[in-house]
C-alpha positions in Angstrom: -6.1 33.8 3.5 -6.0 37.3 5.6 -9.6 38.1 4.2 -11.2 35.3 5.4 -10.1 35.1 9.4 -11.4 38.8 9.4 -15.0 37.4 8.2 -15.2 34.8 10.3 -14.1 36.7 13.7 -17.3 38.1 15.0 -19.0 34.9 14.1 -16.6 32.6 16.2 -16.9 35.3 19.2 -20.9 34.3 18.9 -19.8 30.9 18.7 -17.9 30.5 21.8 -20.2 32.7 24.1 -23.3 30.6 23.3 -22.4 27.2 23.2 -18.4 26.7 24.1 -18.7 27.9 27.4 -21.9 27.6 29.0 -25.6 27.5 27.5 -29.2 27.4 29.3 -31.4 24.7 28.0 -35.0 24.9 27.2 -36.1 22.9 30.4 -33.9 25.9 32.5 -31.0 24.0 33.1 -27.6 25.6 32.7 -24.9 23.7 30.6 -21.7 24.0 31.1 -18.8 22.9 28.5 -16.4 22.5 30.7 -18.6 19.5 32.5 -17.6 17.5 29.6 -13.7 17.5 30.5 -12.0 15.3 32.7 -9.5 17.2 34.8 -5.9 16.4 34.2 -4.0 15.3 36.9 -6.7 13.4 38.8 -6.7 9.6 39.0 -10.4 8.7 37.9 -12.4 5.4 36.9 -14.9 4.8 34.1 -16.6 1.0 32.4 -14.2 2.2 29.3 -11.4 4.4 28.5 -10.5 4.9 24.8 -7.3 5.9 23.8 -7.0 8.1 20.5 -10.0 10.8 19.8 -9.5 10.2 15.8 -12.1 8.8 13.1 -12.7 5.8 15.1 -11.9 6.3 18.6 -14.5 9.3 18.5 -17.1 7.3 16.9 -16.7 4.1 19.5 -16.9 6.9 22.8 -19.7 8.1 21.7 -21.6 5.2 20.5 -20.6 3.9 24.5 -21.7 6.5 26.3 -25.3 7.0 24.5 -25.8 3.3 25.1 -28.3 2.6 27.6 -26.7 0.7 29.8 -25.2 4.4 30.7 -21.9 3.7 30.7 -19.3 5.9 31.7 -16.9 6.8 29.1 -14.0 8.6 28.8 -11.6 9.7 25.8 -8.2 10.5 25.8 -6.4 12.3 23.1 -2.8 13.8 22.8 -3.5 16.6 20.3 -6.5 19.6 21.4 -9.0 21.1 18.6 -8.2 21.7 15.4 -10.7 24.3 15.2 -8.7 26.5 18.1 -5.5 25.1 16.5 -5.5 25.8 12.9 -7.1 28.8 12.0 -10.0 28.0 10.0 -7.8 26.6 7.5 -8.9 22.8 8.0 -13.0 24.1 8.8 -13.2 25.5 5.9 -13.3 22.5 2.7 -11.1 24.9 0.0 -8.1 25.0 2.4 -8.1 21.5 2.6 -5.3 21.0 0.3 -3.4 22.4 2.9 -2.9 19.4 4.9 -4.8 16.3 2.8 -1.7 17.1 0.1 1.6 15.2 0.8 3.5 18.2 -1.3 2.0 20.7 1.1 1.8 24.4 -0.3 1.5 25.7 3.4 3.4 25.0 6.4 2.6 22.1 8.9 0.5 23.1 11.9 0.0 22.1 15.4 -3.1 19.6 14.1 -0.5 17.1 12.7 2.0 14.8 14.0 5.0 13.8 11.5 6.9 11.2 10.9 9.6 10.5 8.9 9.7 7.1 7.5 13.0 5.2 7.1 14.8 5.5 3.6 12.1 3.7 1.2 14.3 1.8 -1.0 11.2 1.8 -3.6 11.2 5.4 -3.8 15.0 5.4 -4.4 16.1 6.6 -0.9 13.8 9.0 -0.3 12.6 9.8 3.3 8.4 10.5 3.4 6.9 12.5 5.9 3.5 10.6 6.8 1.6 13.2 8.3 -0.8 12.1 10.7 -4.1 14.0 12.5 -3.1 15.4 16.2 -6.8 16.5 17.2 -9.9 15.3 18.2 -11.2 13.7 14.9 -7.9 12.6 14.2 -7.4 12.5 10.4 -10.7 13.3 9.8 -9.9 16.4 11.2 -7.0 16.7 8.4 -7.7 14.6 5.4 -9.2 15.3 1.9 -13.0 15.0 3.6 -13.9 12.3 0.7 -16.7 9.5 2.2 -16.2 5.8 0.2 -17.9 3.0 1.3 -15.8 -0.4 0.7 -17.3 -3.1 -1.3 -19.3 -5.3 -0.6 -16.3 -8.4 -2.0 -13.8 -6.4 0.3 -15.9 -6.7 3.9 -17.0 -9.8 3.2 -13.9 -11.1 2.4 -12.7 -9.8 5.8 -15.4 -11.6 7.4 -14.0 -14.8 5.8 -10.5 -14.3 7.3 -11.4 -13.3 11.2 -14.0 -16.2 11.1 -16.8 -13.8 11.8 -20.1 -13.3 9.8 -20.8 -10.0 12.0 -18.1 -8.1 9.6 -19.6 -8.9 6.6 -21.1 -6.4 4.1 -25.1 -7.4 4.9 -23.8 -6.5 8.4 -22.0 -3.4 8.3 -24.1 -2.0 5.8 -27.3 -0.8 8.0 -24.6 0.4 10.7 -22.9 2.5 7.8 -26.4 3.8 7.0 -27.0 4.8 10.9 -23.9 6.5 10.9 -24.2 9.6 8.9 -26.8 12.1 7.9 -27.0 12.7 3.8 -28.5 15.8 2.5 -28.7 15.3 -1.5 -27.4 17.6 -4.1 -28.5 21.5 -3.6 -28.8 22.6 -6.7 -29.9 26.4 -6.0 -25.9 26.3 -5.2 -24.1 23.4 -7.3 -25.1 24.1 -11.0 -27.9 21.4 -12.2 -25.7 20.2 -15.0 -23.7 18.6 -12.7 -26.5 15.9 -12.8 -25.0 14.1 -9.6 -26.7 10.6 -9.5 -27.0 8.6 -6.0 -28.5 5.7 -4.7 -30.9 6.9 -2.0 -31.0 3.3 -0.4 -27.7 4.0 0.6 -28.8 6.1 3.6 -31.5 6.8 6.1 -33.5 9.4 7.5 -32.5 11.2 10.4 -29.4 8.9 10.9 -26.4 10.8 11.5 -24.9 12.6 13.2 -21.5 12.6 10.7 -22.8 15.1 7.7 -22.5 13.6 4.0 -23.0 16.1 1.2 -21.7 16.4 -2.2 -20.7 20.0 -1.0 -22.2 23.7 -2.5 -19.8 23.6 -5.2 -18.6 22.0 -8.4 -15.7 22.8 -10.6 -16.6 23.0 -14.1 -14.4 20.3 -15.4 -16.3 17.6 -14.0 -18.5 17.7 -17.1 -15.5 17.3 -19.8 -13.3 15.2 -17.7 -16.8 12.8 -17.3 -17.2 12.7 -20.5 -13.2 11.6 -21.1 -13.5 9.0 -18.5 -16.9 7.4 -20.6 -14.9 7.7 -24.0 -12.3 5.4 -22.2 -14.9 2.9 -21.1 -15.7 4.2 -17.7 -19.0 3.1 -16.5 -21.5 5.8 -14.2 -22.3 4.7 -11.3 -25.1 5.8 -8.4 -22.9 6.4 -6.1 -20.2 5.2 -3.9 -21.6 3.9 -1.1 -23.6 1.1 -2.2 -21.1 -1.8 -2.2 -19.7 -1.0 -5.3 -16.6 0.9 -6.4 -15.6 0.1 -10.0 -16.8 2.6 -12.1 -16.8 6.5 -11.5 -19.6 8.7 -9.7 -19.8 12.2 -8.1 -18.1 11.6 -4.5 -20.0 12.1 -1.3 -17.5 14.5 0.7 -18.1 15.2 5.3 -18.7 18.6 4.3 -21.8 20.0 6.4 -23.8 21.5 4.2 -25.7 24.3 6.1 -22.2 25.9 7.3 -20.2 24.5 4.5 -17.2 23.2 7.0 -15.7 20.0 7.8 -17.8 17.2 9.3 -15.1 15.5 11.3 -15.6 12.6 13.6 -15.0 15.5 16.7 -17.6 17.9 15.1 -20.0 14.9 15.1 -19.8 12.0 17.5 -17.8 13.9 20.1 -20.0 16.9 20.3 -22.9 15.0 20.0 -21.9 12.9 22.8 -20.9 16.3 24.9 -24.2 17.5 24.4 -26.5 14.7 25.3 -24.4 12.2 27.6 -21.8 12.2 30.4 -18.3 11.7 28.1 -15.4 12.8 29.8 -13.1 14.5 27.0 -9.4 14.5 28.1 -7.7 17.1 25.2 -3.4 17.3 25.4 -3.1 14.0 27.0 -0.6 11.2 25.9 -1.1 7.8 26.7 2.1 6.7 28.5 1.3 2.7 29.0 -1.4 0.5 29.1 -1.8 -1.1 32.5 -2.3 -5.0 33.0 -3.0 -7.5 35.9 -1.9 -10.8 36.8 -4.7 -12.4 34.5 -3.3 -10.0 31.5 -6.4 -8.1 31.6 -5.9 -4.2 30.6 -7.0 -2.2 33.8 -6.3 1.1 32.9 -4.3 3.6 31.0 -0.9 6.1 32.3 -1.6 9.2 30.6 0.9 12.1 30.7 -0.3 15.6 30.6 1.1 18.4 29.3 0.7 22.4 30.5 3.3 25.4 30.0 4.3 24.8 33.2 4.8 21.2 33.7 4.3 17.5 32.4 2.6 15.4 35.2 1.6 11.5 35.0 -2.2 10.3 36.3 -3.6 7.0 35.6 -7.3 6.8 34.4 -8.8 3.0 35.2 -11.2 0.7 33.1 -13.6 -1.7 34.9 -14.4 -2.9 31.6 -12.3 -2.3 28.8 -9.8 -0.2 27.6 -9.8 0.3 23.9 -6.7 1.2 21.6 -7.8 3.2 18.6 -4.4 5.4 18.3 -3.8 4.7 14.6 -2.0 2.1 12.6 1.2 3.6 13.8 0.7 4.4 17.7 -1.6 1.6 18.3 0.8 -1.1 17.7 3.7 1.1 19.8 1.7 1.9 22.5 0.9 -1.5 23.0 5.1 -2.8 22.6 5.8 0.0 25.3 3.2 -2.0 27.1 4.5 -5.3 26.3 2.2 -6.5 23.9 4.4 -7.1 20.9 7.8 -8.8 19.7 9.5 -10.0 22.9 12.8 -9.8 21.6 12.1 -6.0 20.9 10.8 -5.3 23.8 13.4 -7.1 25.9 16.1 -5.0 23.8 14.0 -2.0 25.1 14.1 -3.0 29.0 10.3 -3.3 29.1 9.0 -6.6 30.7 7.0 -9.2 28.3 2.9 -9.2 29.0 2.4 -11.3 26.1 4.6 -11.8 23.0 3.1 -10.9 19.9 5.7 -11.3 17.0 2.7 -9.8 14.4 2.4 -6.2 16.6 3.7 -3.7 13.9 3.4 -5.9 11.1 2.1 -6.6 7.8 1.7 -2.7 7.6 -0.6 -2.5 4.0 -0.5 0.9 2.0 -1.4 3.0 -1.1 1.1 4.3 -2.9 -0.2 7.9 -4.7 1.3 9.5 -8.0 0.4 12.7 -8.9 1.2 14.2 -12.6 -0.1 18.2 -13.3 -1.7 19.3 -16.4 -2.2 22.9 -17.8 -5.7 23.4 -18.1 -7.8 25.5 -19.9 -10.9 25.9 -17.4 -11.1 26.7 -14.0 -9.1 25.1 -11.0 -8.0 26.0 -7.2 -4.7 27.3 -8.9 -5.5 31.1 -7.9 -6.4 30.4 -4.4 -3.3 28.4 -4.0 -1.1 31.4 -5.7 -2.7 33.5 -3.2 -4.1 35.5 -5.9 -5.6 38.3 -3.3 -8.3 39.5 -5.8 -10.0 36.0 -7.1 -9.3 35.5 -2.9 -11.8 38.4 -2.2 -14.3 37.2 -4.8 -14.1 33.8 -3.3 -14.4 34.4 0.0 -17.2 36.6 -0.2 -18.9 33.9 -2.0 -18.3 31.7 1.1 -19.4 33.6 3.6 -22.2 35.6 2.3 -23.8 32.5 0.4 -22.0 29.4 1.8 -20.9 28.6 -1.9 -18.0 28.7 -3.9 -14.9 27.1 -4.5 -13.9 27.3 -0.3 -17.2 25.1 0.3 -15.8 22.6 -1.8 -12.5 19.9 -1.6 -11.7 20.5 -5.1 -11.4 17.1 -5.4 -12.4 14.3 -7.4 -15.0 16.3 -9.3 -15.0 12.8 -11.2 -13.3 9.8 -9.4 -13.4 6.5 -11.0 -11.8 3.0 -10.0 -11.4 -0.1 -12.9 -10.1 -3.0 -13.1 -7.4 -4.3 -15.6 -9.2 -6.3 -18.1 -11.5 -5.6 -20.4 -14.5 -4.3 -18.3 -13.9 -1.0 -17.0 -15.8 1.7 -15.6 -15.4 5.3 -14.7 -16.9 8.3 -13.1 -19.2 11.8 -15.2 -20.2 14.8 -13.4 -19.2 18.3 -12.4 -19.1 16.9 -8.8 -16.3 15.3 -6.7 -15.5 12.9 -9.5 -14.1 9.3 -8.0 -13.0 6.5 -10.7 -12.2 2.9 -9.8 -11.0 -0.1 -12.3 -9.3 -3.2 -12.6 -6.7 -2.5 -15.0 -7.4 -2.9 -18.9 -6.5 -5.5 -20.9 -4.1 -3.2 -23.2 -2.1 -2.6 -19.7 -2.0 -5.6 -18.1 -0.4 -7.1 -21.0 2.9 -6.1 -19.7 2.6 -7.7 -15.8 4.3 -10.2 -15.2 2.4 -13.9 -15.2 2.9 -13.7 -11.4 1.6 -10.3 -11.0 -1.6 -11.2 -12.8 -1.9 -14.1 -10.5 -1.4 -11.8 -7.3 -3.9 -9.4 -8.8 -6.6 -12.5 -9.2 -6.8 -13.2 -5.3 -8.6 -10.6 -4.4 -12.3 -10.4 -4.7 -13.7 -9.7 -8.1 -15.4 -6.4 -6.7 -12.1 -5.3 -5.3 -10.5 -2.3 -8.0 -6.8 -1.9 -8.2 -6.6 1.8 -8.9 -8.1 4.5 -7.8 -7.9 8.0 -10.4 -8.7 11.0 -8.6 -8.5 14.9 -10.4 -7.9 17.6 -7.8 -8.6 21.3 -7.9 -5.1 21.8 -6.3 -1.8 21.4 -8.5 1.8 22.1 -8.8 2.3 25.1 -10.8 5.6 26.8 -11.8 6.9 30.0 -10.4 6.0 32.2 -13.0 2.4 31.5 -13.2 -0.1 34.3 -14.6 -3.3 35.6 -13.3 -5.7 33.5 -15.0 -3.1 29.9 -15.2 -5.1 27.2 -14.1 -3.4 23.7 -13.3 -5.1 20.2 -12.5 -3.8 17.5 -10.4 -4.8 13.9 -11.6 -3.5 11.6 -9.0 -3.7 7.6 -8.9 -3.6 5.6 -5.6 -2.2 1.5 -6.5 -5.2 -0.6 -3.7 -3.6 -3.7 -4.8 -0.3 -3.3 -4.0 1.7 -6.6 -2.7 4.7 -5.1 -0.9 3.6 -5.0 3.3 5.6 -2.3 5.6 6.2 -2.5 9.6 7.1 -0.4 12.1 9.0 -0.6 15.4 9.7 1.1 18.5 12.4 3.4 19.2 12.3 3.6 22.5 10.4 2.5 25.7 9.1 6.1 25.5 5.7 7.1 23.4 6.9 10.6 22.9 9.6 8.6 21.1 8.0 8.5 17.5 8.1 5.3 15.9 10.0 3.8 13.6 7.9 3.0 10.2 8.9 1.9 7.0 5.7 1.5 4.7 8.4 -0.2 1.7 6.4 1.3 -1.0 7.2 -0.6 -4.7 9.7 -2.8 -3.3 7.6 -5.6 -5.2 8.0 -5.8 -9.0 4.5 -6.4 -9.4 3.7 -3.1 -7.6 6.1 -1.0 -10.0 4.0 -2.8 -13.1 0.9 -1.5 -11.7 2.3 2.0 -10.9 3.6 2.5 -14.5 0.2 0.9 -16.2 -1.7 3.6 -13.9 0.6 6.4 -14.8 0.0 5.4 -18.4 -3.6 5.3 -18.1 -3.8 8.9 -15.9 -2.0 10.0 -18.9 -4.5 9.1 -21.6 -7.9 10.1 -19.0 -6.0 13.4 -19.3 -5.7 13.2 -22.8 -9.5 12.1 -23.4 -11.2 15.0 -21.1 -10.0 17.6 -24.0 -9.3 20.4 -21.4 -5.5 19.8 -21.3 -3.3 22.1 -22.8 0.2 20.3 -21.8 1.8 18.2 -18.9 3.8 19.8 -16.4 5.1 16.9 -14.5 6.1 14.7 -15.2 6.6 16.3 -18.6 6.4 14.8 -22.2 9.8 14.0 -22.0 9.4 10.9 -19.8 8.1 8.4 -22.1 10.0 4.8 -22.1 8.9 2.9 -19.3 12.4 3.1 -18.0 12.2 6.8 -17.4 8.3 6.7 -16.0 9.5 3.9 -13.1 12.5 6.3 -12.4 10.3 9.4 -12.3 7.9 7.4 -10.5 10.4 6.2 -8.0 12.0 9.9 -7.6 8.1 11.4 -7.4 5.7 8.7 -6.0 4.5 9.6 -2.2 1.4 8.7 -0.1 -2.2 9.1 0.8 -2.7 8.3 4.5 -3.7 4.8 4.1 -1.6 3.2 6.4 -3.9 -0.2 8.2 -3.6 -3.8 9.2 -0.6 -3.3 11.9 -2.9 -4.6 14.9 -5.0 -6.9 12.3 -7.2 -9.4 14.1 -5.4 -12.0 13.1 -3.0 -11.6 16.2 -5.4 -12.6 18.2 -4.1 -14.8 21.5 -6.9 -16.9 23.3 -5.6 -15.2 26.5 -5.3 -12.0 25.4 -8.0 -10.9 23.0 -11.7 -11.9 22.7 -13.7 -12.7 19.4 -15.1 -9.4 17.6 -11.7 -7.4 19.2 -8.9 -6.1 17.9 -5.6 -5.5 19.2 -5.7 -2.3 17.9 
């Protein structure tokens, strides 16, 4: 990667003179960046304080502050930038792998938080490190940069259970549309036979300001691997951000365009708000405790502050609200450390009761991932993940000079399709990011159980149950050549019955918490997992570019061995939700339209 942080050095310098630091507007008023922070330390008081500068918490401070009602606003988060943190390695799309993977092929940085999960007793044992995004934008600022919409079953479903029409899909939908900015397929830099179809009612003009692109670049076995999915009764679809999900379709990606980088929720809501309204960012600052009154109303927030030289404690105050957005595994602590939660836990802890909330860390829902490699015969990310310093060169001189390339892409789900097991399936064509969705066929779902079909049938008819994604980035043995290429097809189970928790270890948020997602603890789950390692085996099969299967490897073929391999191999996608869920609500603690966390 030494080639590219020399390119990119004079441009940053540029970057950080004009408009980091200080900049003179058109009307002659000078601009300073620093007006933006809140100075660590100091007691202050704003109408809201959000905790957690991730996807959403970002998103919600800005939204707040451009309101009219000229609110002030401030944000607190316990990781910095990952832009001054990371290199350029999660700016620039191509290195994404480096972080979005759970088998990593480059060390952790300072952007992510880790933690270990218990021993999974569905993955045999094993210990999973569930990397989360320490940063402004969060995960965004980390993840694999793909943009889904959910469906329109799934939101309206969740409407159904808080009791609340304003969640529905018919009600999201326009906010969805305001949200981002789309700029269509470019095809003076993504080759026209990539033929990406999209439904253009699914955005707006001028919305924004997250970017939503299908990238400047598109690995050539979308086309084969398209074709593969259709021969298996895939469906096309125009796009994935319409309400619908079963079937496959080139995959938006928060890639900007113009600069080919990330679009994270820091590089749009939180510098837009920085630039045009009064936000307060507070970077390196760890919520300690929410504070409460005698009428259990949240006043405030204890945040601790780090520096070289020493940690010191300040308390920012809320006249309105103070809003959690911390993640489905430091919301639901921060809020037992404040004693919102289990009281018996937080007795066990010393911390005194506000209200007991037996559901706070519960009913934890997840994704299991699976990931099998293939030898391929056309082009991959293999040699930029081998380091291979001349295709490197080639490469990043592509990216720099013309914005193009394999770096200005994810190398990811060139096609992605979702079905659903029965008989109508659908699947995703194109040289683009390639996303596939189903319900599981009728030839696989055969073999689950009559109460896993059942299980299956509650959830809305829209809703897919697996998710097949191919990636750019694969395992790949030691002795790989100069022109090897290797393709990751991965499956994530979205119907999965088994729920996780978490807990606290300590009274103490620098104490991580204790999480155990229990991944394929349910029989029904390991049916599904097996049926959707069966079927990634015969999409690989049907796309005709595979020359042979690395892992698992031909030799795993009863269903014996593939639930063993499967329990010695399986791992995550981010995913984790649902541990503050609405459905905790307490008429004294939390008002319609709110959630815990």
């Amino acid at each position: 990667m030494f080639f590219v942080y020399l390119a990119f050095s004079s441009w940053f310098c540029s970057l950080v003179s004009a408009d980091v630091t200080a900049a003179v507007s058109e009307d002659g008023i000078t601009r300073i960046y620093g007006n933006s922070f809140g100075i660590p330390g100091t007691d202050a008081t704003y109408d809201y304080v959000i905790i957690g500068g991730g996807t959403a918490g970002n998103t919600v401070a800005a939204r707040l502050s451009q309101d009219p009602a000229n609110y002030s606003v401030a944000v607190i988060e316990a990781g910095s930038f990952y832009e001054i943190l990371n290199g350029n390695h999660s700016q620039v799309p191509g290195y994404s792998y480096t972080s979005a993977l759970s088998s990593s092929f480059a060390p952790r940085s300072s952007v992510e938080w880790i933690i270990s999960t218990t021993p999974q007793a569905g993955y045999n044992d094993r210990k999973i490190d569930y990397i989360i995004g320490q940063a402004f934008g969060g995960s965004s600022a980390a993840n694999y940069m793909g943009y889904f919409r959910p469906t329109a079953g799934s939101l309206d479903r969740w409407a159904e259970l808080v009791g609340d029409r304003d969640w529905s899909w018919d009600s999201v939908y326009p906010y969805y549309k305001k949200s981002c900015n789309f700029t269509p397929p470019n095809y003076e830099k993504v080759s026209p036979s990539a033929n990406i179809s999209f439904d253009p009612d699914a955005f707006v003009p001028n919305a924004g300001p997250l970017q939503v692109s299908y990238g400047n670049y598109q690995y050539s076995y979308g086309t084969p691997y398209s074709r593969g999915l259709e021969s298996l009764g895939f469906s096309s679809l125009d796009g994935i951000n319409s309400g619908k999900l079963i079937g496959y379709t080139a995959a938006t990606v928060s890639v900007d365009p113009r600069t080919a980088t990330r679009s994270s929720s820091e590089t749009s809501f939180l510098q837009s708000a920085a630039r045009n309204t009064g936000i307060q960012i507070y970077p390196n600052a760890l919520a300690k405790s929410i504070l409460f009154d005698a009428d259990k109303r949240a006043t405030g927030v204890v945040v601790q502050a780090a520096s070289s030289l020493q940690n010191f404690n300040y308390t920012l105050s809320a006249n309105k609200e103070v809003i959690v957005s911390a993640g489905a595994w430091f919301s639901p602590q921060l809020l037992m450390v404040s004693g919102v939660g289990p009281a018996a836990t937080l007795q066990e802890h010393g911390i005194p009761v506000v209200v007991d909330l037996p559901g706070v860390g519960q009913n934890e829902w997840d994704q299991p991932w699976m990931a099998l490699s293939f030898k391929v015969n056309t082009l991959t990310g293999t040699q930029i993940a081998a380091n291979n310093v001349e295709y490197l060169e080639e490469v990043v001189e592509q990216y720099i000079r013309n914005q193009s390339g394999p770096l200005s892409t994810i190398g990811g789900g060139e096609a992605t399709g979702m079905i659903l097991l029965s008989d109508f399936s659908i699947l995703a064509i194109n040289d683009a990011f390639l996303a596939a969705f189903e319900k599981y066929p009728a030839k696989l779902r055969k073999d689950f159980s009559n109460s896993t079909r059942a299980f299956l049938e509650t959830f809305p008819s829209d809703w897919p149950e697996a998710e097949y994604l191919p990636l750019a980035y694969a395992p790949f043995p030691d002795d790989i050549s100069s022109t090897d290429n290797y393709l990751l097809i991965g499956s994530a189970l979205l119907s999965t019955s088994s729920r996780g928790n978490m807990t606290i270890r300590s009274a103490d948020t620098l104490d991580p918490p204790i999480i155990s997602p229990n991944w394929l603890l349910d029989k029904g789950d390991q049916e599904q997992a097996i049926a959707a390692l069966l079927r990634i085996r015969e999409i690989a099969a049907a796309s005709g570019i595979v020359e042979s299967e690395y892992q698992p490897g031909a030799n795993v073929s009863t269903r014996a061995d593939i639930l063993e391999w499967l329990r010695n191999n399986m791992n995550l996608i981010y995913h984790a939700a649902s541990t503050c869920g609405s459905y905790l609500q307490s008429a004294s603690f939390i008002l319609p339209l709110k959630c815990i966390g």
